[in-house]
GUPAMAR-413968 format. One record per residue (C-alpha): residue number from 1; residue in one letter; x, y negated, z negated. Coordinates in Angstrom, 2 decimals, always signed. Last residue first. Layout:
! residues N
[NUM 'A' [X Y Z]],
...
***
This chain:
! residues 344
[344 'X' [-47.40 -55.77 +23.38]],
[343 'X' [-49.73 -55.54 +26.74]],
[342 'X' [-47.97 -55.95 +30.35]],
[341 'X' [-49.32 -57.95 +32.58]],
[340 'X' [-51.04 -57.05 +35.42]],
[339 'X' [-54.49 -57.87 +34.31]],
[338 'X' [-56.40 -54.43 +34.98]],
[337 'X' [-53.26 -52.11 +34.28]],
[336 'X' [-52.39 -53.78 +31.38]],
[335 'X' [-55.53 -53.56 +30.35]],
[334 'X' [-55.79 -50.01 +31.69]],
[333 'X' [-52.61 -49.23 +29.20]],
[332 'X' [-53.70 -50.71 +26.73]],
[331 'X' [-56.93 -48.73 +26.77]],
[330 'X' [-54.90 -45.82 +26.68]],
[329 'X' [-52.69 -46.85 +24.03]],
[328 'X' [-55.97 -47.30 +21.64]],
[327 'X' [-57.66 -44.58 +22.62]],
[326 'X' [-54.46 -41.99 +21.94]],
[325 'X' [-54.46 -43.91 +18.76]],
[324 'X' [-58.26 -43.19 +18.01]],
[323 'X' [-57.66 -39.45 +18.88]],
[322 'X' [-55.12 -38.88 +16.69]],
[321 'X' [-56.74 -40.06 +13.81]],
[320 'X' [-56.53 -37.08 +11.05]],
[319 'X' [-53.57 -35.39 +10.85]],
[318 'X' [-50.83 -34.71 +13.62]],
[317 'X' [-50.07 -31.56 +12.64]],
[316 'X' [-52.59 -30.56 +16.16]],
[315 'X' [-50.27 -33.40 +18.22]],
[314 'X' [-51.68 -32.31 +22.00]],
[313 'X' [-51.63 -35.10 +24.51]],
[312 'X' [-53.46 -36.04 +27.95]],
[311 'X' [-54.44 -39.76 +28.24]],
[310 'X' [-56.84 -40.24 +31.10]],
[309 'X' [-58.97 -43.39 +32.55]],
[308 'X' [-61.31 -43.97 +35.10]],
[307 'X' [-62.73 -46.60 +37.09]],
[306 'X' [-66.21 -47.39 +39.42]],
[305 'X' [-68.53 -46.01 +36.64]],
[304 'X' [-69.39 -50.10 +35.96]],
[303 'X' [-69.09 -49.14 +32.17]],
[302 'X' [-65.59 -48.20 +32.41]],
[301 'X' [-64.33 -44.24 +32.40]],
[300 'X' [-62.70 -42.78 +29.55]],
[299 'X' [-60.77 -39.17 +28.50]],
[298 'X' [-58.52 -39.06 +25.36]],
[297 'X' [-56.84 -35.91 +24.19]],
[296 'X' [-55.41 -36.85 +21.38]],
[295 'X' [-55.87 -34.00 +19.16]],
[294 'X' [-59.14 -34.61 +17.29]],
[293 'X' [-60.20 -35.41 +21.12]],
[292 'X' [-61.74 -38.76 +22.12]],
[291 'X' [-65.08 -38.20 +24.18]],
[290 'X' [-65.44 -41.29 +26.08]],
[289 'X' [-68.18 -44.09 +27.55]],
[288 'X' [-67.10 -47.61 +28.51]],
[287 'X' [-67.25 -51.58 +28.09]],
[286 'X' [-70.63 -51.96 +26.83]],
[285 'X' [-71.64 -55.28 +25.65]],
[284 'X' [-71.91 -56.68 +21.98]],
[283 'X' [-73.29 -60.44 +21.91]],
[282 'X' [-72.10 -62.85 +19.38]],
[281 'X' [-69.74 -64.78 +21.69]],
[280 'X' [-68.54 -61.54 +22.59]],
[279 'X' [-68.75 -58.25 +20.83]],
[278 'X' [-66.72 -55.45 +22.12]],
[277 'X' [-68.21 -52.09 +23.44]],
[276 'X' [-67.75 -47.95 +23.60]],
[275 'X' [-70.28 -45.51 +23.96]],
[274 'X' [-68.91 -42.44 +22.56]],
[273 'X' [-70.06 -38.67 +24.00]],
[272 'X' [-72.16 -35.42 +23.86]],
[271 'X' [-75.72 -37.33 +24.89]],
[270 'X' [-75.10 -40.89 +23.56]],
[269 'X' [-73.23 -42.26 +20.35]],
[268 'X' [-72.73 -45.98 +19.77]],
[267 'X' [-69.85 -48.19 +18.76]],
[266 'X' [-68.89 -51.14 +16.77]],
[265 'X' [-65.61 -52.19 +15.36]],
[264 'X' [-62.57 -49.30 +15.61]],
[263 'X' [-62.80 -46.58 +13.10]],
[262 'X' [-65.46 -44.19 +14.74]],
[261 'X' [-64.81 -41.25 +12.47]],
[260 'X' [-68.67 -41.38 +11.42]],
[259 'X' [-70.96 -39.96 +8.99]],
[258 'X' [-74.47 -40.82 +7.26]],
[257 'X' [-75.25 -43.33 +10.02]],
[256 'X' [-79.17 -44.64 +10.05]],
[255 'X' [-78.19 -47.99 +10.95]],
[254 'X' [-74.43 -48.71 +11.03]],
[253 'X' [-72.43 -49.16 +7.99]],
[252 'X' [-69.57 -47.53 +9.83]],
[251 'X' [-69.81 -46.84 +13.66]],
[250 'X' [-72.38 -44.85 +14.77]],
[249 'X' [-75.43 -46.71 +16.61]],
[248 'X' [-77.92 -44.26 +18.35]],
[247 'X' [-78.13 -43.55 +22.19]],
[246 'X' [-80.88 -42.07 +23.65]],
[245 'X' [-79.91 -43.19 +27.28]],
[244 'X' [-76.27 -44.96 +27.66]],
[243 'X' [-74.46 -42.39 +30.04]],
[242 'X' [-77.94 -41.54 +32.00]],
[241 'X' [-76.77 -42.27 +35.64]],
[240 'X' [-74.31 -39.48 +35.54]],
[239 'X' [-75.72 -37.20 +33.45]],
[238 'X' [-77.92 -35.87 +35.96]],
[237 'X' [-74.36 -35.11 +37.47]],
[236 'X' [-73.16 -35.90 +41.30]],
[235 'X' [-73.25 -39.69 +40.87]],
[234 'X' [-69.91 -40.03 +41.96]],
[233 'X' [-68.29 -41.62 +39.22]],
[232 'X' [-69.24 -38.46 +37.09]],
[231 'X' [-67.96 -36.20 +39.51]],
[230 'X' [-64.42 -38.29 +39.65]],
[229 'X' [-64.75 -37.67 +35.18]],
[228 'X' [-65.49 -33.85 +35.59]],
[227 'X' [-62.85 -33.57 +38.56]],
[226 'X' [-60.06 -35.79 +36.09]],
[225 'X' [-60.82 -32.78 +33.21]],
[224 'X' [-59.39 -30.18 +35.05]],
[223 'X' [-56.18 -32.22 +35.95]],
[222 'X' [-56.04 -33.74 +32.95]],
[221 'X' [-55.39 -30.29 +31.45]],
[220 'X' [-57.72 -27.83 +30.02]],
[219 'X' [-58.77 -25.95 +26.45]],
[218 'X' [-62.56 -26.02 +25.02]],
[217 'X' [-63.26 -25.45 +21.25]],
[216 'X' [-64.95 -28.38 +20.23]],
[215 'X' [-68.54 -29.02 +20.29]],
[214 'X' [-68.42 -26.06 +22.90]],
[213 'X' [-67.23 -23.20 +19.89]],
[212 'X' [-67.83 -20.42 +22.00]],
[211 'X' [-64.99 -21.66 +23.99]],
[210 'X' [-62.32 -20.40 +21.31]],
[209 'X' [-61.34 -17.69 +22.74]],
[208 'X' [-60.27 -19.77 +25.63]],
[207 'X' [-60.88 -19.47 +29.81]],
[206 'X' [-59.95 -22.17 +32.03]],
[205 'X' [-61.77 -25.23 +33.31]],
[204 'X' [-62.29 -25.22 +37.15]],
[203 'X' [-64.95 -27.68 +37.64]],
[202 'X' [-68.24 -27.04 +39.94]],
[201 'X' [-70.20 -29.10 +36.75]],
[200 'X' [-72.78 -26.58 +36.82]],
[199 'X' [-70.74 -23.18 +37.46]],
[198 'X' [-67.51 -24.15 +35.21]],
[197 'X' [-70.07 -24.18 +32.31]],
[196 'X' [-71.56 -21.01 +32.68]],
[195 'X' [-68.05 -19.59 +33.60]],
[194 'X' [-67.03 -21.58 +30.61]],
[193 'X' [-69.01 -19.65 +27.88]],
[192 'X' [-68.27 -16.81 +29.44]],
[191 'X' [-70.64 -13.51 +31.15]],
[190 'X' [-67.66 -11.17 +31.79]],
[189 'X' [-64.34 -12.51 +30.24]],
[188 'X' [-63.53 -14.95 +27.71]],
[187 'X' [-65.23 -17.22 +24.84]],
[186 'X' [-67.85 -15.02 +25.19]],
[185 'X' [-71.82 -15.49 +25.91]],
[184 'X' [-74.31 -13.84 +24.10]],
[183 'X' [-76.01 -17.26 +22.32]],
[182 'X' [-75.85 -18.99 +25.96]],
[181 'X' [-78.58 -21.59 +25.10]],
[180 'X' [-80.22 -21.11 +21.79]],
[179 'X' [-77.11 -20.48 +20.16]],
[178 'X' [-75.69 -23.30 +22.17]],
[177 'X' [-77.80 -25.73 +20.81]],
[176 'X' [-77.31 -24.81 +17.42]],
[175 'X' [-73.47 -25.34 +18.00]],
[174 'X' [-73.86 -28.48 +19.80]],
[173 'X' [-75.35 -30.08 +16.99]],
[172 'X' [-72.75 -28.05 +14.21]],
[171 'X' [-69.93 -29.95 +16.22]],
[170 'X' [-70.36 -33.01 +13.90]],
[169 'X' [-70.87 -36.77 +13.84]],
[168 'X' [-74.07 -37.36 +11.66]],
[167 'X' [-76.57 -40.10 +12.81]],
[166 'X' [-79.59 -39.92 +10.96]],
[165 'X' [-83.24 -38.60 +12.59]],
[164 'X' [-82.68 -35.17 +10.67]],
[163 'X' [-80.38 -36.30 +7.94]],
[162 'X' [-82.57 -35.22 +5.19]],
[161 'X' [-83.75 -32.23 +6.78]],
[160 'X' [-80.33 -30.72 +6.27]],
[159 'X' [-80.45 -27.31 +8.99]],
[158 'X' [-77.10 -25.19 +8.43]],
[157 'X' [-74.23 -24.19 +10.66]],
[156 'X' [-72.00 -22.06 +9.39]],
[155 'X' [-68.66 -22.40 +11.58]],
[154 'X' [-67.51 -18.75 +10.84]],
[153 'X' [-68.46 -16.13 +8.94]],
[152 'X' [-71.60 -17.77 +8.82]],
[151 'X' [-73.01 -17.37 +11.90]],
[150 'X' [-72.76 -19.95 +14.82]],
[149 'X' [-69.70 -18.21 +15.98]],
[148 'X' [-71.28 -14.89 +16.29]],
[147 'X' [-74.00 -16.45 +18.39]],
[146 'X' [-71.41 -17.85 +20.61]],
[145 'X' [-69.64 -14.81 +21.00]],
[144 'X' [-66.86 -13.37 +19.86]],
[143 'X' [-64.67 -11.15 +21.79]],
[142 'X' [-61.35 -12.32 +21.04]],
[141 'X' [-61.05 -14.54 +17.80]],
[140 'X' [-61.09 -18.22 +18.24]],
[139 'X' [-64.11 -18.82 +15.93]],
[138 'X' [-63.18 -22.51 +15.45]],
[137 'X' [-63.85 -23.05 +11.83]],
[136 'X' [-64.20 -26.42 +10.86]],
[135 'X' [-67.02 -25.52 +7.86]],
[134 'X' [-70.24 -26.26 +6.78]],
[133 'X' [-71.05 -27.60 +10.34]],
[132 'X' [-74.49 -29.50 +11.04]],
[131 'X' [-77.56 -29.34 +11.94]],
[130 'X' [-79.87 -32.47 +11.07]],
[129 'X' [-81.11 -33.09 +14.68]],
[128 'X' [-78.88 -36.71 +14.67]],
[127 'X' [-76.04 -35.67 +16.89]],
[126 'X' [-76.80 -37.19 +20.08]],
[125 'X' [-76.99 -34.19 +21.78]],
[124 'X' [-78.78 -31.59 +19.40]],
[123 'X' [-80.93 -35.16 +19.02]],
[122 'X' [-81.58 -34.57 +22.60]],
[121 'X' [-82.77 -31.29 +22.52]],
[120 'X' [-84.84 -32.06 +19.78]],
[119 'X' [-86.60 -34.34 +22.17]],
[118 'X' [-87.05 -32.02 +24.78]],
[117 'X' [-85.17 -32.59 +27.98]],
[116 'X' [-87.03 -31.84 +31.05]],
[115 'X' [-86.64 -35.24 +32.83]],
[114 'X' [-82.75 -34.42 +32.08]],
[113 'X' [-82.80 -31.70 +34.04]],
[112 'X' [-82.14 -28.68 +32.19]],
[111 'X' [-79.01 -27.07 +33.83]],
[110 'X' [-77.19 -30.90 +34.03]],
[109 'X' [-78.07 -31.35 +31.28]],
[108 'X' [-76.16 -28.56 +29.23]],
[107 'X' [-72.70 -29.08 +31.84]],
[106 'X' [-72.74 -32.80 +30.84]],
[105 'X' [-73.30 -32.22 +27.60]],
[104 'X' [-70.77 -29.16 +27.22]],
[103 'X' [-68.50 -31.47 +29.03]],
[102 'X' [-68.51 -34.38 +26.91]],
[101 'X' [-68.54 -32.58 +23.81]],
[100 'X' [-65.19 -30.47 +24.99]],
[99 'X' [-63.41 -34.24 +24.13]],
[98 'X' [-63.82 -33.06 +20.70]],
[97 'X' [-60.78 -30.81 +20.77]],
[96 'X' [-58.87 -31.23 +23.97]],
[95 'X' [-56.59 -27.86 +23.30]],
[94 'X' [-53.60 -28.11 +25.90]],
[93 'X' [-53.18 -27.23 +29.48]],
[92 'X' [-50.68 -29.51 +31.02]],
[91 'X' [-51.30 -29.62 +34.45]],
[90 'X' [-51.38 -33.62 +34.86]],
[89 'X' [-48.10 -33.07 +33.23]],
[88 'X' [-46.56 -32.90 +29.14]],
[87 'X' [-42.73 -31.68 +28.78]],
[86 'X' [-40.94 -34.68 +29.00]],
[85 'X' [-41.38 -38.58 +27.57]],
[84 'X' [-43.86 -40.53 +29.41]],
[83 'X' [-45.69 -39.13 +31.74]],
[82 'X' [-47.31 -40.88 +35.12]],
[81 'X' [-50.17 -41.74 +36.57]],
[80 'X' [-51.58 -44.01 +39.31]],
[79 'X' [-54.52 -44.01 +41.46]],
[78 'X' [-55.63 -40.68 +41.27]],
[77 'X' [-58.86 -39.26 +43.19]],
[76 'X' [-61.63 -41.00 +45.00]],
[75 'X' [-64.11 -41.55 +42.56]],
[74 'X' [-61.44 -43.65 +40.68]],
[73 'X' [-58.59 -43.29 +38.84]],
[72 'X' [-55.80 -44.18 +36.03]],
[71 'X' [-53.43 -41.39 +34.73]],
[70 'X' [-51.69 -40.79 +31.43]],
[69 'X' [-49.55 -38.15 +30.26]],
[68 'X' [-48.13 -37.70 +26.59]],
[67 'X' [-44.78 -37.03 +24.64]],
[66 'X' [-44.59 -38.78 +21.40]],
[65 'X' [-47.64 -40.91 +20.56]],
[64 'X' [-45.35 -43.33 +18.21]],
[63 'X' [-44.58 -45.14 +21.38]],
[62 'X' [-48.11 -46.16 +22.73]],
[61 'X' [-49.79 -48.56 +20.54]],
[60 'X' [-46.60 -50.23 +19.70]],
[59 'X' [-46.34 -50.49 +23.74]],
[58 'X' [-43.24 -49.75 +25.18]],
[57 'X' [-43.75 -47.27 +27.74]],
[56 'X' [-47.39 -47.03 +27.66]],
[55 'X' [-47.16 -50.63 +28.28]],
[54 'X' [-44.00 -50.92 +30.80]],
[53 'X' [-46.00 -48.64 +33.07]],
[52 'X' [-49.40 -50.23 +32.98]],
[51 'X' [-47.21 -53.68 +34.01]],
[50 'X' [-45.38 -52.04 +36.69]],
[49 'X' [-48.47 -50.88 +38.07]],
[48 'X' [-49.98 -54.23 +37.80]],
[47 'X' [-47.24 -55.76 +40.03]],
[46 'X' [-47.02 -53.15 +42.48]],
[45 'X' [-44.50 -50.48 +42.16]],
[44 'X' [-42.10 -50.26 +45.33]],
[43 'X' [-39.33 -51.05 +43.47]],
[42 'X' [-39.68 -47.85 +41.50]],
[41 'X' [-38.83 -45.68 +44.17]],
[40 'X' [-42.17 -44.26 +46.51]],
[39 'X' [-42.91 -40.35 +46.40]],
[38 'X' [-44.48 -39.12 +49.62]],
[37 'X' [-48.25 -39.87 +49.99]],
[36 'X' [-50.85 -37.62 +48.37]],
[35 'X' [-52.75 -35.53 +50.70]],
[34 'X' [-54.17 -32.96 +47.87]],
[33 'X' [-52.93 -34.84 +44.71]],
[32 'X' [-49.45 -34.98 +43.61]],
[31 'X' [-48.43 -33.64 +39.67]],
[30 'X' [-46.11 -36.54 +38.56]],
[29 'X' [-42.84 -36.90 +36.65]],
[28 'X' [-42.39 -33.29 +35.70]],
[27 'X' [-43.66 -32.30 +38.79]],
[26 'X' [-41.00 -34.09 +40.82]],
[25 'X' [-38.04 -32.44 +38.11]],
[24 'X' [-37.02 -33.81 +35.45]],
[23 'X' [-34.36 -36.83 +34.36]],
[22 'X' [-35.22 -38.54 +30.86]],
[21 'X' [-37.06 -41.14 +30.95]],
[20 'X' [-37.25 -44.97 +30.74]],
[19 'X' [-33.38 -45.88 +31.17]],
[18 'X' [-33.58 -47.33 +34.68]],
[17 'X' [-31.25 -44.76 +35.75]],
[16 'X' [-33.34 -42.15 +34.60]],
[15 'X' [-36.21 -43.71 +36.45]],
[14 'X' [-34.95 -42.37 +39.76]],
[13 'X' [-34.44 -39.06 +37.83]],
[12 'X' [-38.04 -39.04 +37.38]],
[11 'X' [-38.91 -39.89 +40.94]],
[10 'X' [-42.31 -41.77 +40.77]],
[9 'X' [-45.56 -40.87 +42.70]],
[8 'X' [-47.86 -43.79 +43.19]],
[7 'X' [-51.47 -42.71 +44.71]],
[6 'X' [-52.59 -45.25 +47.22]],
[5 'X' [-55.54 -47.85 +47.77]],
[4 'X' [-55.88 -49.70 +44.58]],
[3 'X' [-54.45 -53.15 +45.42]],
[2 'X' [-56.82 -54.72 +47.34]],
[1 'X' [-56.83 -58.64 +46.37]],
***
């Protein structure tokens, strides 16, 4: 059964009366895509959008999120999205935290050729060269560069030969890589971090202080990050077809892991991103790739590259775990979306 071939837009204050949100304006409830259709009422949702809707909704893994927007695509654009609560759109620009890896990997292979990867260039990517953060510093003072940042009056990054080889989750990878990369590069203005980066994926990513930090420093909305994720689908990265190459385990207890915040079951780590799975009958199998921010920003797309997922939020008092719950909602949300029922 086709069912994916529109974009739903939803009247906010249409909903209002339904008692799900509060009334907004058009672009509070959804930010249209070049050629979208005109807004349809809610009785024109399909089964399974209905169903994705009542989950982030009502969800248990949804409603503590607070406010948050979510959108479900394909290499084609938007399929369905919507907020929930007020005040957060598909352009939204927030702080994504660790979901910067993703692009910074994307961006950094995509100017090498992944044929022309060294090795230690890909354990800067997979996070087991050995260099890692002494501190969480995010150099977001104006004017810094990335060499500046890598120094040690800010993020520190040191060389631990015993966990060269081992699986250590931390920005201090990227950091060294960078250094060697685009060391004179800015978090704004002439000769940026993101200009360089904006310039091999063809995205449109704004400007922070804090870009010289690319394991983690990166700002953007769903909107921004959506074109990375449709590119990705579309086979237009070298990245692309190489989304499970040199991966290493990293969930807890795994082989070779000395630190992890993977909580959820089993997991592996590729170049600048999570390679997600559930075990069945014995057997674990890939179910996606994503680079869950510290802040809930949570961008996915499936393992057949034919779907995508977003979950755009920024909770920075939020503690530790953010990003697993925004994963969590989101992929009950898709489920929902996928099966047409809704998920508890």
């Amino acid at each position: 059964m086709k069912r994916h071939g529109r974009t739903t837009l939803i009247s906010a204050c249409g909903l209002l009366a339904l008692g799900l949100i509060g009334c907004g304006t058009a672009e509070d409830a959804f930010e249209p895509v070049e050629d979208a259709p005109p807004g349809t009422s809610q009785a024109a949702l399909t089964v399974y959008e209905q169903a994705a809707l009542d989950t982030a909704n009502n969800s248990a893994s949804c409603t503590p999120l607070g406010n948050f927007y979510w959108e479900i695509g394909n290499g084609a654009g938007p399929l369905y999205g919507f907020p929930r609560g007020s005040g957060v759109s598909a352009t939204t620009v927030m702080p994504i935290a660790s979901a910067s890896k993703w692009l910074y990997a994307g961006a950094y292979v995509q100017s090498r050729g992944y044929a022309n990867l060294t090795a230690d260039e890909k354990k800067r990517l997979n996070f087991t060269s050995g260099y890692v953060d002494e501190n969480t510093t995010l150099c977001g003072d104006a004017g810094t560069t990335v060499s500046d940042c890598y120094g040690p009056a800010y993020k520190n990054v040191s060389y631990r030969p015993l966990q060269n080889g081992r699986y250590f989750y931390n920005g201090g990878h990227m950091q060294k890589l960078a250094l060697d990369d685009i060391g004179a590069r800015k978090g704004t203005g002439v000769a940026s971090v993101m200009d360089w980066l904006n310039a091999r994926l063809g995205t449109t990513l704004p400007e922070s202080d804090s870009d010289v930090a690319p394991g983690g420093g990166f700002s953007g909305s769903a909107a921004h990050y959506r074109v990375f994720l449709m590119k990705l689908l579309n086979n237009q990265y070298e990245l692309s077809s190489k989304l499970t190459v040199d991966s290493v385990p990293a969930w807890q207890g795994g082989p070779n892991v000395s630190y992890t915040p993977w909580t959820a079951g089993q997991a592996h780590y590729g170049l600048g991103h999570w390679i997600e799975g559930e075990t069945v009958n014995g057997v674990w199998t890939v179910t996606g790739h994503s680079s869950a921010g510290a802040f809930g920003f949570y961008p996915w797309v499936n393992a057949a590259r034919n779907r995508y997922m977003l979950l755009a939020r920024s909770r920075q008092l939020g503690g530790e775990g953010e990003g697993e719950k925004s994963r969590a909602c989101a992929q009950a949300i898709h489920k929902a979306y996928a099966l047409g029922v809704p998920q508890p």
